[in-house]
Every structure is written in structure tokens, then in C-alpha cells.
N, C-alpha and C positions, 0 to 999 in steps of 0.2 A: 391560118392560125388554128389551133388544135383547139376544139370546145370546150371540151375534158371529161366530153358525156362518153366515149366512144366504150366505156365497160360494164357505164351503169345503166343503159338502157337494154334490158334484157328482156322483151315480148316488146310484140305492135303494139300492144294496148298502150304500156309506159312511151311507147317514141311517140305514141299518137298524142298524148297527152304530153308529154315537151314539144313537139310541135306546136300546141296550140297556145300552149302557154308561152312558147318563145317567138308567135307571131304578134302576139299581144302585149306581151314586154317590151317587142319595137315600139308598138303606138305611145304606152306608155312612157317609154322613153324622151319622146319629143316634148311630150308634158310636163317632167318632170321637173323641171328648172323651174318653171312659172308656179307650179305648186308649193315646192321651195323658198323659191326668194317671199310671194305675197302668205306663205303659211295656208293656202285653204286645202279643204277636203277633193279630192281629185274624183268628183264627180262623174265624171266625163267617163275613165278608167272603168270605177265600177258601174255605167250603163253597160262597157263592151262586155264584161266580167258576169252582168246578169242576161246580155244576149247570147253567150257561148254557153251558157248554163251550171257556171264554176261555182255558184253559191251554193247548187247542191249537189258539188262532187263526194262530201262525206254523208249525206243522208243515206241511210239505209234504203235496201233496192226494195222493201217491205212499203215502202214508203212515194215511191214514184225516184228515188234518187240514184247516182249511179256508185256509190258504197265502194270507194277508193282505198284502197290499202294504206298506210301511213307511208310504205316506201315512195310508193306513189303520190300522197300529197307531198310529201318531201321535194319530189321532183319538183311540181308545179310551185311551189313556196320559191326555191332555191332561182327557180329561172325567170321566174316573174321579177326577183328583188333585181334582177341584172335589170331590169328597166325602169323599175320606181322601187326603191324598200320601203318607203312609207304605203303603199297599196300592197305588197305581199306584206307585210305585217298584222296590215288591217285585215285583211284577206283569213290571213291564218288563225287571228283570234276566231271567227264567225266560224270557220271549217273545224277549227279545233274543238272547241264548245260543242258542236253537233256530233263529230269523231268519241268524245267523253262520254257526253250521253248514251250514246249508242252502245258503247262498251260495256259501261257501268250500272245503265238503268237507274238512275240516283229519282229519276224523275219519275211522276204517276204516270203511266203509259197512253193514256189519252191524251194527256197534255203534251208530252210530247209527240206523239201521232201527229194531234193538230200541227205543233210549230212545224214539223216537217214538209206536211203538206203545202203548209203560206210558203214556207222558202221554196219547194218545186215549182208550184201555183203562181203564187204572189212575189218571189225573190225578194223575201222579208230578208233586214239585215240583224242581228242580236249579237249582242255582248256584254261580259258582266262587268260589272261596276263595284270593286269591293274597296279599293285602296281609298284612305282618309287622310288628312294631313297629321290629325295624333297620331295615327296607327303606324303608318308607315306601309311598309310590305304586306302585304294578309300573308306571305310564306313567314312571317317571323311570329306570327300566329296574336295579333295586336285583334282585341278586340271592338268591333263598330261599335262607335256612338252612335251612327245611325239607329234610330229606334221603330218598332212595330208595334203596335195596340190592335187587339182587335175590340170594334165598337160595332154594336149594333151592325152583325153579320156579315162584318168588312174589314180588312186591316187599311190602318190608318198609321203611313209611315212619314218619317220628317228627319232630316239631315242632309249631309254633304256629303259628296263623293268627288275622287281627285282622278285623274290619270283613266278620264271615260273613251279609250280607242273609238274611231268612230263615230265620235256621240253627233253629229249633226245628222247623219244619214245614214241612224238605228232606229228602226221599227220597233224592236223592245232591250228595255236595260235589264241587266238580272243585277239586283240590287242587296244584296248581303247585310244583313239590320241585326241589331237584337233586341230579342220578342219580351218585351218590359214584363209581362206576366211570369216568366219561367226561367228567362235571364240565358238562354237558350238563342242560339244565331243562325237562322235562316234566309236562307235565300227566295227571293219574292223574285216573279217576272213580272215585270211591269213595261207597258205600252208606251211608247213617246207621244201618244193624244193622252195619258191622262191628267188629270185638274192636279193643278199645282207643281206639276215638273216642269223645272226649265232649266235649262244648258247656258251655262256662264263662260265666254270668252277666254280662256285664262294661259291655254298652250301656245306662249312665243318661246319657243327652245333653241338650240344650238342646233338638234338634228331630230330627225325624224318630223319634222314641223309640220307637213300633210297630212297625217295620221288624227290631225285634228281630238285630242287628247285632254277635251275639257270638261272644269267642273261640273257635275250633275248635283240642282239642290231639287228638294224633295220636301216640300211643305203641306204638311196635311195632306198627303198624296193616299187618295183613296182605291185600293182596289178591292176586287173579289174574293171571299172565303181563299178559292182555289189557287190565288194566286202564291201562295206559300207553295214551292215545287220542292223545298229540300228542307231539311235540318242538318246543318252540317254539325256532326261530331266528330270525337277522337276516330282517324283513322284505324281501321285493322286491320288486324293479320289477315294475308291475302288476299286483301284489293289489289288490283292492277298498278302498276306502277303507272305513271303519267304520260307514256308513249306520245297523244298529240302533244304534250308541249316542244315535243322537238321543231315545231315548226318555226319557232325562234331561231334555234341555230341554223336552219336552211336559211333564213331569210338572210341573215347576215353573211353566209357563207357564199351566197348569190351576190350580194354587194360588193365583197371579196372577187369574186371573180368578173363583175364589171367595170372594175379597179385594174382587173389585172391584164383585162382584155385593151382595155383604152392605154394601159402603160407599152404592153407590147406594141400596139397601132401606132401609135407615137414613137418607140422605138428603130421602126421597121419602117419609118417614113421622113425620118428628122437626121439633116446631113448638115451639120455644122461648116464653114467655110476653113475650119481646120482641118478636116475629116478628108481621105476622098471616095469615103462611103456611110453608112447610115451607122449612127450609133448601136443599131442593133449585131452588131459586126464586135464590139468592141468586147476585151474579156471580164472589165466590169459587171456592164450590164450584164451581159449573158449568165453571170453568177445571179445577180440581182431576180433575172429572171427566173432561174432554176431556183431559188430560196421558197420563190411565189407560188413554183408550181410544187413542189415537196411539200412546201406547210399544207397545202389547199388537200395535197393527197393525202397525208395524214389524216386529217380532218374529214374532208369528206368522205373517205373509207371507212374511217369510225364509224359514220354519223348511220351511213346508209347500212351497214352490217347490222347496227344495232335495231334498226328501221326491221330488218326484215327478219332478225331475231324474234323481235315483237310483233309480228306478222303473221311469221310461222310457228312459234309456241307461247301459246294462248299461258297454257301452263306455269310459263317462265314467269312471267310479267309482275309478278309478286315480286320479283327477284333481282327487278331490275332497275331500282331508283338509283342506285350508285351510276351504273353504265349510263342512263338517261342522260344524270347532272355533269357526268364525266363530257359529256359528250357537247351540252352545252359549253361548258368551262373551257373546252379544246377550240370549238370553233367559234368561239365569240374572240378568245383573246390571239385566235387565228387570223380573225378577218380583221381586226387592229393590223398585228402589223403586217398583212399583204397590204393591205390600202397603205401605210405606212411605207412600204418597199416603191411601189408602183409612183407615190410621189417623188421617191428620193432616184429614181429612174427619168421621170417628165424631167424632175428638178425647180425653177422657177415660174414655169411656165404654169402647174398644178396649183399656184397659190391664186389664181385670175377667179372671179367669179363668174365668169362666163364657162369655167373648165369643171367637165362632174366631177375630178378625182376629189375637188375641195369640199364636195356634197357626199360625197361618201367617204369622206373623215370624219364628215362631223356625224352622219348617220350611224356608222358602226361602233363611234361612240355609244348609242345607247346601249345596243346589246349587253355591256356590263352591265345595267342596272334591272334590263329584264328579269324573270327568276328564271331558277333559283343563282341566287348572287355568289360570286364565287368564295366567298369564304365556307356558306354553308355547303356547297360542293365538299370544300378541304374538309370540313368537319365530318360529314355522313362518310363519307371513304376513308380517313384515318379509322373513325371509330368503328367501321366494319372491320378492319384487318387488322385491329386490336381485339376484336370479339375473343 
């Protein structure tokens, strides 16, 4: 069976690093059912994930990390999901968050110095925590109730947080509030040891269920001055476009093709007593097939072009939020229907709960709801080519 890596792995460095990611996606694999059906955090996963030392593949190499290209996280995103998508997901929030920073500098330089060090050092895990149940999305720009007071040389923060990736085995939440004095909305890092955070049970979903994705409440939650690392405002002109968020559509796009690798297997070993050969012979299928692997080339030629567009000119990257969201928009509603084709290929057999094709239905479901959602994709590319 064809991988489908045989164009996009261009230096050792990238095969080395799908290697190791695609040795690890076996392990993960065997797991993934149990994490699934009972819903917990795939623990086990990210020990191997902090012994291969994948937590600080984006940390800058200023920093003890080894400062991975986005094409290159790409890879590792895209082939990990072949073995768990709820662990590449998780995975890619923490690598992304660090990839961001790195770029952008948003953060005071010491403070992020330190986190980088805990995650080479310590293989701390971090992720932010902005979505609320009024707000909705933070892309549709919904202001937190979550609130910040500073008292007596400390902010003192209190609210809820929804849809915490992660949240059992995060080291720190980065926590999006607004600052009651100035009405102004930042972002605090906050530790999982401090007083009054605690993690409310709340993610039983349809898919993605390992990703453990639960509330974070926040009462009276005391930290340091310092812990204020941002003020986020109105974007502008020529900031970087959002390059790590592509690690969404790798991951889904990697789902897609552990769909489409288990449809082939099945097709290329399953002889009905009608038959008097493998359905994989037959000129249905083999269209079915060919659908799978067209859409996937679409998509994942997109994905990685534009990966290394933002790679290779720094310059661009102001320029490139349409091509980013385009890109999600393509391979999110890509990996729908291969997973979609790859059942209608199995047939009956893909409805069993014992069979993954029915774990990565419900899985690539979510990618539509990741961001940015695909309407505001339609909208920011209409309105560019109306400019």
C-alpha cells in the first residue's frame, strides 16, 4: 500500500521525524479504542511523547529545543493523528502555542525563556483556555466574563472556562480574563497547583473524547503581578498570519488517511463467496478508492505548499490568512468525506464498535468546529477578492 508520503518527505531530517512519529502512532494506536470508548486522557501516549522529546519540537534551539519548521510539525501532526487524533490534537495545541510565541514574541522574554526551559527540562504541558459558554468561539471575537482584579500586588481572577484541551495533564492554563480596572482583556498564565483552580468533568462528546476537553473554573485564583504575559488587542497590519494553526488540518487530514489505509486493508483482503476475488479488484471500489486518494492530494498538497510558503518567506505571512483558512476549510471538509468514502467501501462491517473507521467518523467530525469555522473562511476570501 502507497503511504502517500513518497513526495513530501524531502531531507533526513523530515523522514527522521516521520519515522519517529509513525513508530509512535503504532503504539498509539493499540490505545486508542480504550481512550475512546471510557473518554480518559491518553496518558500513557504522552509519557512516550515526553520520552522521544516531541514536547519541545517547536521550542526555539536559543532555548535547548529543537525549533521545527511548521512544514515539519505538519508532518508529525498529520501522522501521529493516523494512530490517535485525539493525542495529535492535544499534541498540536502545546507545540502550536510555543511555535506562536516564538514568532510573534507577544510574550515578556523572560517569561517565556523560563516556560521553554520547563518544557525541555521538565516536559511541562500548557494550553490556553479562552472559550466560555456566553462567548462562544474567541474567533468571533465574544468577550470573557472571566474577570481580573489586581489586589494588593496580585491578580485575582474568577470564572469559567469551556473546551480546556488537555486540561488534566496541563502544567499551566493560559487563561484569557477581563481586567475589571481598564475593561482591557488579557491573558494570564496560570499553574494547575494554584489555590482555587479546579477542572470540572464535563467533556462526554461524540468524538474527539480523549482529548479530555473540560471545564476550567477559576475562583479567587490568585497569581503574581507577572502573570499577566499579554494584552490582547485589535490585530494589525503585518502581524503574521496564524501559520501554527494549521496543525488542525494536519491532524484531521491524518484521520483521513487512517480511514483510508484501513478501507484499502479491508478492501485488498475481504472475498465475499460471490466474488472469486477480493473486492479490491472490483470497478466500484477502485473508483471509491481513487476519490480517496484525489481528495487527500488536493488537500494535503495545499496544506504542505502553503506550510512552506510560511517557512520560506517570513515576509509573506502578513498575507496569508486567507490561504491558512482556505486550507483548513479544504482539509477539514476533506477528511469528512474520505472517512465518509472508506465506510461506504467497508460497507456494514465499519458500523461495529470494535472497527476504527466508526472512531474516525465521529472524530473528524469535530474539525468543523475547530477554527476558524468555515463560514468565516467564506467571508474573509469573498471579501478579499471584492477588495
Amino acid at each position: 500500500m502507497n503511504e502517500l508520503y513518497h513526495l513530501l518527505l524531502r531531507t533526513e531530517r523530515e523522514r527522521n521525524l516521520y519515522e519517529q512519529a509513525r513508530e509512535l502512532a503504532a503504539r498509539f494506536h493499540e490505545r486508542a479504542a480504550w481512550h475512546d470508548e471510557y473518554g480518559e486522557f491518553p496518558f500513557a501516549n504522552f509519557r512516550d511523547l515526553k520520552q522521544a522529546g516531541f514536547l519541545s519540537l517547536t521550542v526555539p534551539k536559543q532555548y535547548g529545543g529543537e525549533e521545527i519548521s511548521l512544514y515539519e510539525f505538519l508532518l508529525v501532526q498529520e501522522t501521529i493523528a493516523q494512530g490517535d487524533g485525539a493525542t495529535a490534537l492535544s499534541l498540536g495545541w502545546h507545540l502550536g502555542i510555543l511555535l506562536s510565541l516564538a514568532v510573534t514574541k507577544k510574550w515578556p522574554e523572560p517569561v517565556f525563556a523560563r516556560i521553554c526551559r520547563e518544557v525541555v527540562e521538565k516536559q511541562v504541558l500548557l494550553n490556553s483556555a479562552h472559550s466560555e459558554k456566553a462567548t462562544g468561539s474567541p474567533a468571533r471575537g465574544g468577550k470573557p466574563e472571566t474577570t481580573a482584579e489586581f489586589r494588593n500586588g496580585r491578580w485575582v481572577i474568577s470564572g469559567r472556562k469551556t473546551f480546556a484541551s488537555l486540561a488534566p495533564a496541563l502544567d499551566y492554563f493560559i487563561i484569557s480574563a477581563t481586567i475589571e480596572a481598564t475593561g482591557e482583556i488579557g491573558n494570564f498564565l496560570v499553574p494547575k497547583t494554584a489555590s482555587g483552580l479546579t477542572i470540572e468533568k464535563t467533556w462526554n462528546t461524540l468524538g474527539m473524547r480523549a482529548t479530555r476537553s473540560d471545564d476550567i473554573l477559576l475562583d479567587n485564583v490568585e497569581v503574581e503581578e507577572e502573570a499577566l504575559v499579554e494584552i490582547i488587542g485589535t490585530p494589525k497590519a503585518g502581524q503574521p498570519a496564524q501559520g501554527w494553526l494549521l496543525h488542525i488540518p494536519a491532524c484531521y487530514l491524518g484521520i483521513a488517511i487512517a480511514a483510508r489505509n484501513e478501507a484499502i486493508r479491508f478492501a485488498k483482503a475481504y472475498q465475499p463467496n460471490s466474488l472469486p476475488h477480493p473486492i479490491a479488484e472490483v470497478p466500484e471500489v477502485q473508483r471509491k478508492i481513487a476519490q480517496m486518494d484525489i481528495q487527500l492530494m488536493n488537500a494535503r498538497h495545499f496544506m504542505y505548499a502553503i506550510a512552506d510558503q510560511w517557512d520560506r518567506y517570513p515576509e509573506k505571512r502578513a498575507e496569508m490568512k486567507e490561504e491558512l483558512a482556505a486550507v483548513k476549510y479544504t482539509a477539514t471538509n476533506t477528511a469528512v468525506n474520505v472517512v465518509d468514502l472508506a465506510m461506504r467501501i467497508v460497507g456494514g462491517q465499519s458500523l461495529f464498535a470494535d472497527n476504527p473507521l466508526q472512531r474516525y467518523y465521529r472524530d473528524v467530525r469535530a474539525g468543523l468546529h475547530n477554527p476558524p469555522a468555515d463560514d468565516i473562511t467564506v467571508s474573509i476570501v469573498a471579501k478579499r477578492a471584492l477588495q
